[in-house]
TIVO-2410 file (N, C-alpha, C; in nm, 3 decimals):
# residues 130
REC num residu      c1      c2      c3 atome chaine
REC   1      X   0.082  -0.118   0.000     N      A
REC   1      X   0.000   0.000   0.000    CA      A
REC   1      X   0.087   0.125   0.000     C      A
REC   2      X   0.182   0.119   0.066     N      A
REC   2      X   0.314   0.275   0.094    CA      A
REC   2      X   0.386   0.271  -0.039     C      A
REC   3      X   0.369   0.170  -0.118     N      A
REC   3      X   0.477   0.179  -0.234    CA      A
REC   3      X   0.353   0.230  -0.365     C      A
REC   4      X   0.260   0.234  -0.369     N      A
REC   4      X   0.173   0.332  -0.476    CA      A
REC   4      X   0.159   0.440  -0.434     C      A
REC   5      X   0.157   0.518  -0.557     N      A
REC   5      X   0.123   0.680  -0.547    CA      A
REC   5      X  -0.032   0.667  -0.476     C      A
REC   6      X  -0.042   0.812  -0.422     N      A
REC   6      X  -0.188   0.860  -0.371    CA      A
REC   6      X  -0.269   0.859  -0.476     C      A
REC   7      X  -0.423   0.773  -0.475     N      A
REC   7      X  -0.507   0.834  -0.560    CA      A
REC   7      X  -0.595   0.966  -0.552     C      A
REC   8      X  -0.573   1.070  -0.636     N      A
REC   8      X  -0.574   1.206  -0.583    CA      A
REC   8      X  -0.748   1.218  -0.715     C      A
REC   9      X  -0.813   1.326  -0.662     N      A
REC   9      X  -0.915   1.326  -0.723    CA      A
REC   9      X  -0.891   1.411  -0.831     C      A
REC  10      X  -1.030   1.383  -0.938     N      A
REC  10      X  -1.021   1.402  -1.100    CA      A
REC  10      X  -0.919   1.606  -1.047     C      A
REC  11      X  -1.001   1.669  -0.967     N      A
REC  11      X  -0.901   1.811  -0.982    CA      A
REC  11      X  -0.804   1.810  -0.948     C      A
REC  12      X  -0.758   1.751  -0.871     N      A
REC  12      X  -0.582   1.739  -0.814    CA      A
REC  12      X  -0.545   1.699  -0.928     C      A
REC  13      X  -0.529   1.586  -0.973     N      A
REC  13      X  -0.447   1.523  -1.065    CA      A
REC  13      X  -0.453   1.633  -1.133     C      A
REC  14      X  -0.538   1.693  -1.229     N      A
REC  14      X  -0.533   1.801  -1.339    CA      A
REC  14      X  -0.471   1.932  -1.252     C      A
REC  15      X  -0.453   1.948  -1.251     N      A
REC  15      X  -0.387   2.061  -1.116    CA      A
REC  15      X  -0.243   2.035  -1.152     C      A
REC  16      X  -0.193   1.872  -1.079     N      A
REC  16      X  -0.020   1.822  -1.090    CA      A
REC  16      X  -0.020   1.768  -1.209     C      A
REC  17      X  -0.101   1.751  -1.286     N      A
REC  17      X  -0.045   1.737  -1.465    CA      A
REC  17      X  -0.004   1.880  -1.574     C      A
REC  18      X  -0.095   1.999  -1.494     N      A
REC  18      X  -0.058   2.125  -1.483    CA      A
REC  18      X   0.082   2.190  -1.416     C      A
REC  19      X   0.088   2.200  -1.351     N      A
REC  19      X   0.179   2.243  -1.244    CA      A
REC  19      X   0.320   2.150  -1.339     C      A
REC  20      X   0.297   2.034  -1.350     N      A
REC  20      X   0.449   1.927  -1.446    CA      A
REC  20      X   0.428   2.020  -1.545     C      A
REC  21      X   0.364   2.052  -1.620     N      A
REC  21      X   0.364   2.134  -1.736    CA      A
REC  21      X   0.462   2.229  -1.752     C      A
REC  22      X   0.428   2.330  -1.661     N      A
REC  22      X   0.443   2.439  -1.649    CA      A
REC  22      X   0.625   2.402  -1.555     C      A
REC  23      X   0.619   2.323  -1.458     N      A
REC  23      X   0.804   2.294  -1.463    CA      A
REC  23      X   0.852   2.244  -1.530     C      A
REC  24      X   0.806   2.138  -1.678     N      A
REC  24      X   0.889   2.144  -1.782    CA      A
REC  24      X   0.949   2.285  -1.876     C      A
REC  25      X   0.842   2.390  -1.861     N      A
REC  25      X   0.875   2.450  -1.917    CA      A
REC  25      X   1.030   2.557  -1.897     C      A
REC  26      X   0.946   2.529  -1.750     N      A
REC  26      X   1.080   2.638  -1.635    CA      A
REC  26      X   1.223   2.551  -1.677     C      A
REC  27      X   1.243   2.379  -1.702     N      A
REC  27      X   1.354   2.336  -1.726    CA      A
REC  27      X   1.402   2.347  -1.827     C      A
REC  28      X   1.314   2.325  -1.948     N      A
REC  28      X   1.357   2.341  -2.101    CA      A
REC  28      X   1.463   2.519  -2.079     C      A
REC  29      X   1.383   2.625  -2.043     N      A
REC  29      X   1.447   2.789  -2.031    CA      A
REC  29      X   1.588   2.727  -1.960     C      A
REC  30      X   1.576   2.693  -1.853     N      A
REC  30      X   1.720   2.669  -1.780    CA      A
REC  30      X   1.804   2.613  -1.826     C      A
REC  31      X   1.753   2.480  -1.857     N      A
REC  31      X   1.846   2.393  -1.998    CA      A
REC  31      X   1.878   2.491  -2.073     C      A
REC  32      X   1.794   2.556  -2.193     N      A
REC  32      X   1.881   2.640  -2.261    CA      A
REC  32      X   1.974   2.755  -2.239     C      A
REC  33      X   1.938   2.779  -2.119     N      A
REC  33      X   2.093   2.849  -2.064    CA      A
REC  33      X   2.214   2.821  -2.051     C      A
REC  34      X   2.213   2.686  -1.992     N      A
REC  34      X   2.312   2.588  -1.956    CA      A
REC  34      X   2.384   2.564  -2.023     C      A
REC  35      X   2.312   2.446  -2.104     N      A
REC  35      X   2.343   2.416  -2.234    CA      A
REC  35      X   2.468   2.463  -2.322     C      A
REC  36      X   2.422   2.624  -2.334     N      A
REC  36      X   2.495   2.649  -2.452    CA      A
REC  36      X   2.637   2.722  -2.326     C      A
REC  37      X   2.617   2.758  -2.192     N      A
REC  37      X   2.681   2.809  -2.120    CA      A
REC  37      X   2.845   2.723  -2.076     C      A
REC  38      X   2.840   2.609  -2.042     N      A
REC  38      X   2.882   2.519  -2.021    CA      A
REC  38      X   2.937   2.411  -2.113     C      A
REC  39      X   2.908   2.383  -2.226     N      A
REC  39      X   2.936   2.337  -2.342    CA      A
REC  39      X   3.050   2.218  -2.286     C      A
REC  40      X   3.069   2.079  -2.256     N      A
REC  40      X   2.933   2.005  -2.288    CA      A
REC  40      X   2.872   1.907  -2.148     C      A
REC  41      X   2.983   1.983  -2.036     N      A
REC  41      X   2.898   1.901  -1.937    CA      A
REC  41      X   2.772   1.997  -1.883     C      A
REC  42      X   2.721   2.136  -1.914     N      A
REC  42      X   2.565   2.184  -1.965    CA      A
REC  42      X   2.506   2.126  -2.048     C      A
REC  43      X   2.553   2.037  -2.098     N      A
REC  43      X   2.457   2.002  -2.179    CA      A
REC  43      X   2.389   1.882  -2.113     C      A
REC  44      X   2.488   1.813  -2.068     N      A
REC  44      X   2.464   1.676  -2.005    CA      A
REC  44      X   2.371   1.698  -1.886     C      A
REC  45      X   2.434   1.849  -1.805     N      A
REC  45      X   2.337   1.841  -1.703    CA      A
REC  45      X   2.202   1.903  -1.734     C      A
REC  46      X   2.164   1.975  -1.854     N      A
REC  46      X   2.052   2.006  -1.895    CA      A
REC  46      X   1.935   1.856  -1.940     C      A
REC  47      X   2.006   1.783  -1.990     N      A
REC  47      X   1.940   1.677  -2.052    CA      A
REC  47      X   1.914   1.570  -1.907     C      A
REC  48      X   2.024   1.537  -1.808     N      A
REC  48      X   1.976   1.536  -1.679    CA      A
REC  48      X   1.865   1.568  -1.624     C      A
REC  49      X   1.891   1.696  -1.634     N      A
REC  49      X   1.758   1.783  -1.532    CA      A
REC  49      X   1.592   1.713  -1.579     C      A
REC  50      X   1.569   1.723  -1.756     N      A
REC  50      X   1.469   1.722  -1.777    CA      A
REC  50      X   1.448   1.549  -1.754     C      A
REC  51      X   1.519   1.441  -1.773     N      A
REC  51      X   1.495   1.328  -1.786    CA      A
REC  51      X   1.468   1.261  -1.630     C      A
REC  52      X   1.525   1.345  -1.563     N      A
REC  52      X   1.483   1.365  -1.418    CA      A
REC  52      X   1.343   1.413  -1.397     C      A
REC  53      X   1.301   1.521  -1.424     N      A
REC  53      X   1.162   1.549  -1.426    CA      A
REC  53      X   1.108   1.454  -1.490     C      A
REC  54      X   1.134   1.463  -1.645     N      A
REC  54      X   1.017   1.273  -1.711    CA      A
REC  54      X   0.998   1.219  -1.640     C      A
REC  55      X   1.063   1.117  -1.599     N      A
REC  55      X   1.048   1.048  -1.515    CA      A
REC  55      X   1.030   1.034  -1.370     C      A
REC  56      X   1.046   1.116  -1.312     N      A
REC  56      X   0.999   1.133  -1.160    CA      A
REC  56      X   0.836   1.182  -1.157     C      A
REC  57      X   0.817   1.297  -1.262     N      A
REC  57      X   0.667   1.295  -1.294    CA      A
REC  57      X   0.580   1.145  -1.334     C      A
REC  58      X   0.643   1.108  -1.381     N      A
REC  58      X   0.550   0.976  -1.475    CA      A
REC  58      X   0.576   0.848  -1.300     C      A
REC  59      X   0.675   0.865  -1.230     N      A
REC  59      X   0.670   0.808  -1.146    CA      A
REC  59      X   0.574   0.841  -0.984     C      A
REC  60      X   0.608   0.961  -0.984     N      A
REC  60      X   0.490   1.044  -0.895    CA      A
REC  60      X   0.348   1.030  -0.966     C      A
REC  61      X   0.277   1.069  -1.039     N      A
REC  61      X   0.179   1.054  -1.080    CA      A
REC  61      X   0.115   0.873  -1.108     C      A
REC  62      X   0.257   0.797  -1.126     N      A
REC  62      X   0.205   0.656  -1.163    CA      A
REC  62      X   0.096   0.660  -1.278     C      A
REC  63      X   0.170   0.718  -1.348     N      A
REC  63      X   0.102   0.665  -1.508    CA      A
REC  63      X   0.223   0.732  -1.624     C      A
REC  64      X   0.215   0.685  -1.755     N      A
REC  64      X   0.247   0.755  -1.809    CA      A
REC  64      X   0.263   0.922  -1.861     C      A
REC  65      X   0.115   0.922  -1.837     N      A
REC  65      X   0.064   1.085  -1.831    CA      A
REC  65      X   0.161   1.182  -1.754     C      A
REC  66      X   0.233   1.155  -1.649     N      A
REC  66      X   0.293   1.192  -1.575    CA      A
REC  66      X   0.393   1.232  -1.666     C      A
REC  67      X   0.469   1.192  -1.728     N      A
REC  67      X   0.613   1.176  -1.800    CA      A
REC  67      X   0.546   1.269  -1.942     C      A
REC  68      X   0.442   1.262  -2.019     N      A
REC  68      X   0.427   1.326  -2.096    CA      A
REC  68      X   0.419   1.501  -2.065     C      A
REC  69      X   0.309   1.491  -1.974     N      A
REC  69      X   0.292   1.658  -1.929    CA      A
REC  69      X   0.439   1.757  -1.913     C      A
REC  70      X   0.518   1.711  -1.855     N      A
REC  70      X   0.627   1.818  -1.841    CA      A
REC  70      X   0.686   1.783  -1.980     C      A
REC  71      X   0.707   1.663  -1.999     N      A
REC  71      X   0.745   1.690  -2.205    CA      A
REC  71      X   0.694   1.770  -2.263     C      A
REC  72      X   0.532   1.770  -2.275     N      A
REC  72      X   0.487   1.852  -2.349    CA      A
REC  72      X   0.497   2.023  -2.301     C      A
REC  73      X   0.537   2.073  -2.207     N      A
REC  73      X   0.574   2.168  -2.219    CA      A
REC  73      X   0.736   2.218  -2.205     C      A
REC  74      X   0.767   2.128  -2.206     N      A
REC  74      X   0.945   2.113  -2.223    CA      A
REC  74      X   0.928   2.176  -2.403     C      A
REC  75      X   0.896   2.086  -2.469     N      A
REC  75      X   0.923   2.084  -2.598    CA      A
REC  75      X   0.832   2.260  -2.690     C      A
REC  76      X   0.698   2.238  -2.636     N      A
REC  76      X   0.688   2.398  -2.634    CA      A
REC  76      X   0.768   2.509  -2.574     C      A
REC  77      X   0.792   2.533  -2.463     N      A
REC  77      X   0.899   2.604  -2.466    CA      A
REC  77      X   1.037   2.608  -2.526     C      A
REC  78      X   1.114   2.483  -2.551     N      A
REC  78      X   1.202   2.508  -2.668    CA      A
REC  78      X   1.179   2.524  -2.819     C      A
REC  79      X   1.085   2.481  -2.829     N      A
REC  79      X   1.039   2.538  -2.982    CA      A
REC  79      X   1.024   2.705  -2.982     C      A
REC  80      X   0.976   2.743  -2.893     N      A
REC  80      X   0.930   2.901  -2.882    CA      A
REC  80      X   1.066   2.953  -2.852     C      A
REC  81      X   1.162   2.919  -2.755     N      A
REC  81      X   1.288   2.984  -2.729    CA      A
REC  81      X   1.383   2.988  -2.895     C      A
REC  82      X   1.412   2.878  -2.977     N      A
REC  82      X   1.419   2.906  -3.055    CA      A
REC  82      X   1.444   2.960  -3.189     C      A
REC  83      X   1.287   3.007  -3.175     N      A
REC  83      X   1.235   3.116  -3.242    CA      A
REC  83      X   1.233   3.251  -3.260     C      A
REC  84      X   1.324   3.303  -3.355     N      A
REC  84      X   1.393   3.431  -3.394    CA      A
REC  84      X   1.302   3.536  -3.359     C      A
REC  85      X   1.322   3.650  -3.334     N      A
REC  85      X   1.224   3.802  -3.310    CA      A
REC  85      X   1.256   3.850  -3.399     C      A
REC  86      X   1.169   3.977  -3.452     N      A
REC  86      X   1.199   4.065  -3.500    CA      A
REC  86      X   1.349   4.148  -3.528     C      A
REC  87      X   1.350   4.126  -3.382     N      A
REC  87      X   1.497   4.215  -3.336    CA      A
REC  87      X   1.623   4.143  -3.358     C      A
REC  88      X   1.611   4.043  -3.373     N      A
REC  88      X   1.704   3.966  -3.420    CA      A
REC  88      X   1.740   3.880  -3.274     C      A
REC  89      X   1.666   3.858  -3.159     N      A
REC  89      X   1.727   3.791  -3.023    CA      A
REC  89      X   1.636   3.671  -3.058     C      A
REC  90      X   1.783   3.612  -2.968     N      A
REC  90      X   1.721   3.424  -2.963    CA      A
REC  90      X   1.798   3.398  -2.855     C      A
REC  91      X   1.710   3.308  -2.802     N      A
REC  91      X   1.823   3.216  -2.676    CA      A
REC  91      X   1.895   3.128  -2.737     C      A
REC  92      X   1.894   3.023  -2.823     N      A
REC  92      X   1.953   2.906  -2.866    CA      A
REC  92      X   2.091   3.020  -2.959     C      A
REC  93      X   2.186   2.959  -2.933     N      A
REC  93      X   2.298   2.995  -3.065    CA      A
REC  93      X   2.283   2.880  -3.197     C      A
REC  94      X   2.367   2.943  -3.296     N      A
REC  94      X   2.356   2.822  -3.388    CA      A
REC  94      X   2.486   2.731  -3.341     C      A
REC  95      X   2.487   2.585  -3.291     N      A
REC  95      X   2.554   2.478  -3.323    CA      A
REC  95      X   2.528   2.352  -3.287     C      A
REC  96      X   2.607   2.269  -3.265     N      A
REC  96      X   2.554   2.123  -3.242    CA      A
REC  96      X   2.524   2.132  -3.087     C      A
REC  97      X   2.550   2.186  -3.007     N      A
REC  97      X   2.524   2.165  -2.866    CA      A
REC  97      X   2.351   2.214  -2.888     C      A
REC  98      X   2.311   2.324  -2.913     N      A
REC  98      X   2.149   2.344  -2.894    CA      A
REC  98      X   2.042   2.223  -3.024     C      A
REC  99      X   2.130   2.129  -3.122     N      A
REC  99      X   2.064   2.075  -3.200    CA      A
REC  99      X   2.048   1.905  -3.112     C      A
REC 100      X   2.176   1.911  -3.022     N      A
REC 100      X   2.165   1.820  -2.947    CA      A
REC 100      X   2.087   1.827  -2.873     C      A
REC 101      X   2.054   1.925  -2.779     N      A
REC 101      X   1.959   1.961  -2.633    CA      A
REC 101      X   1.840   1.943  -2.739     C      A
REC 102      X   1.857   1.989  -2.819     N      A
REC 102      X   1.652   1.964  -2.863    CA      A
REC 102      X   1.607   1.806  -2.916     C      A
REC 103      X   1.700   1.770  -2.992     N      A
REC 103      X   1.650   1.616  -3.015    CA      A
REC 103      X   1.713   1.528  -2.891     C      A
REC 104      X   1.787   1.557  -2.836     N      A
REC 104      X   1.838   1.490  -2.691    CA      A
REC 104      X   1.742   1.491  -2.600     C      A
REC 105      X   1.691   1.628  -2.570     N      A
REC 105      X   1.557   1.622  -2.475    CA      A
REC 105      X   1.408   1.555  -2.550     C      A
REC 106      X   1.401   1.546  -2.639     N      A
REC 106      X   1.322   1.480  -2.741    CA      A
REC 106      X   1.330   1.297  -2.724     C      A
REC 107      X   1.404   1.254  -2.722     N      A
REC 107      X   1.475   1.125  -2.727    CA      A
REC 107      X   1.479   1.114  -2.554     C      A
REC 108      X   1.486   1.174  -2.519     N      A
REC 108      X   1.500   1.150  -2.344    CA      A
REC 108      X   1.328   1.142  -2.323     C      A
REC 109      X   1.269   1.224  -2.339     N      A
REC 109      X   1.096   1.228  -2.319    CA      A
REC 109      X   1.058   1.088  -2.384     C      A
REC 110      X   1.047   1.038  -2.477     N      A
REC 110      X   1.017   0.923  -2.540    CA      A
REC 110      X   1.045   0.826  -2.459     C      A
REC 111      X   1.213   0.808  -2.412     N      A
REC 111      X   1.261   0.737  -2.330    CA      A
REC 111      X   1.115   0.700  -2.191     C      A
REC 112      X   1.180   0.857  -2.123     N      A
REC 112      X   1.097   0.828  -1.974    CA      A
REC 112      X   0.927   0.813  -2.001     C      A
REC 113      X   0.895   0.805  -2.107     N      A
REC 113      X   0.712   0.815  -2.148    CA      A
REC 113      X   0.708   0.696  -2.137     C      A
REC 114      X   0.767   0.591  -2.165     N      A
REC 114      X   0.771   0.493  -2.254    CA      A
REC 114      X   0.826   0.396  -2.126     C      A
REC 115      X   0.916   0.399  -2.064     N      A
REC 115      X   0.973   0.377  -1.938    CA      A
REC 115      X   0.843   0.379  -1.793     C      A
REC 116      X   0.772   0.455  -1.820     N      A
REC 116      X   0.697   0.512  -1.713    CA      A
REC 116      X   0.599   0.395  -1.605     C      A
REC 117      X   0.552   0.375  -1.564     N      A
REC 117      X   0.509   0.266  -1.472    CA      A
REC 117      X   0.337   0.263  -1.547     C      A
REC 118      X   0.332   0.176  -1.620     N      A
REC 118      X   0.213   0.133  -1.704    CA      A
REC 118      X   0.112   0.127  -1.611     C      A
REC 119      X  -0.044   0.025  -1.623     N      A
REC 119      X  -0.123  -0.011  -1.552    CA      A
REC 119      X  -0.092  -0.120  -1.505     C      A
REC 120      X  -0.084  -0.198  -1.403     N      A
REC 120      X  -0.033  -0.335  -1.393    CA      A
REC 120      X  -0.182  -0.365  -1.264     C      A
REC 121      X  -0.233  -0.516  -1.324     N      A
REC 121      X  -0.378  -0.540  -1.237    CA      A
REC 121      X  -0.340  -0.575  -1.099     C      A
REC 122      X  -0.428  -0.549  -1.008     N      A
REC 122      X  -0.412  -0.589  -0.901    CA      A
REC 122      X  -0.445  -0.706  -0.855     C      A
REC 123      X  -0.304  -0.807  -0.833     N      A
REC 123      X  -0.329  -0.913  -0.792    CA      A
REC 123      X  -0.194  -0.995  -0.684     C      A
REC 124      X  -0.192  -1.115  -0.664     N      A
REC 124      X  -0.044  -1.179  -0.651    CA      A
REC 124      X   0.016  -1.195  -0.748     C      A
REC 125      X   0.142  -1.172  -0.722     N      A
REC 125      X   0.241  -1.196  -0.765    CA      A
REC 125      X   0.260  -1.330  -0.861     C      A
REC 126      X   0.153  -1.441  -0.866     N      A
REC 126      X   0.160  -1.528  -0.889    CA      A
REC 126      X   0.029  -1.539  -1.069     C      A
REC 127      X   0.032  -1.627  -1.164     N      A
REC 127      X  -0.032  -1.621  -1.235    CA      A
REC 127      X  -0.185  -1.593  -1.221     C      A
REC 128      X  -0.244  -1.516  -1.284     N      A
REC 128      X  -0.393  -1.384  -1.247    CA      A
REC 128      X  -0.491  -1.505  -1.257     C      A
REC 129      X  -0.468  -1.630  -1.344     N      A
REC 129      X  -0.569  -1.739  -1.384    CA      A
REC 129      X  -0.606  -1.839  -1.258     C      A
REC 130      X  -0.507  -1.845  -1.184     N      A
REC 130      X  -0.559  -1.949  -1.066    CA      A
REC 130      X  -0.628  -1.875  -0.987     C      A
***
């Protein structure tokens, strides 16, 4: 019983599938600071950080869903960071370290989605048929 997550009701959960959202996003910005700051153990610890969140979300929440939500706003916010202004400012520089952090954090999300603690029925340990 101490080793499953809390079952939290339909608004909580949407609340902490929110809230993961919104700290993927805060990591993707930090990552891209890092990243290009540090060149290349920023990078490593950027791709860290978020594969840490994947998966600790998808593990806290106990579902996959968990691991997607902060992806999906991981990956929106680096798509938007990016993305050139008018003025000519961007966070990302051009080279292989920010082409890495984006398909690296890309390839890491898949990873921990995919990794994530499925549905598994409740039963013994032993075959579900006897």
């Amino acid at each position: 019983m101490l080793a499953q997550p809390p079952k939290l009701p339909s608004s909580a959960r949407t609340a902490a599938y929110f809230g993961l959202f919104v700290l993927g996003a805060v990591v993707a910005g930090a990552g891209g600071l890092v990243q290009s700051g540090w060149f290349p153990g920023g990078l490593i610890l950027a791709l860290a950080g978020a594969a840490g969140l994947f998966l600790g979300g998808a593990r806290a929440m106990g579902s996959r869903a968990g691991a997607v939500a902060p992806a999906g706003g991981w990956v929106i916010a680096v798509i938007l960071l990016t993305a050139s202004r008018p003025e000519g400012d961007f966070l990302f520089g051009v080279g292989a370290g920010s082409y890495l952090f984006l398909l690296g954090g890309m390839a890491v999300a898949v990873m921990c989605a995919t990794l994530g603690s499925g549905r598994q029925p409740g039963g013994p340990a032993a075959r579900l048929g006897k």
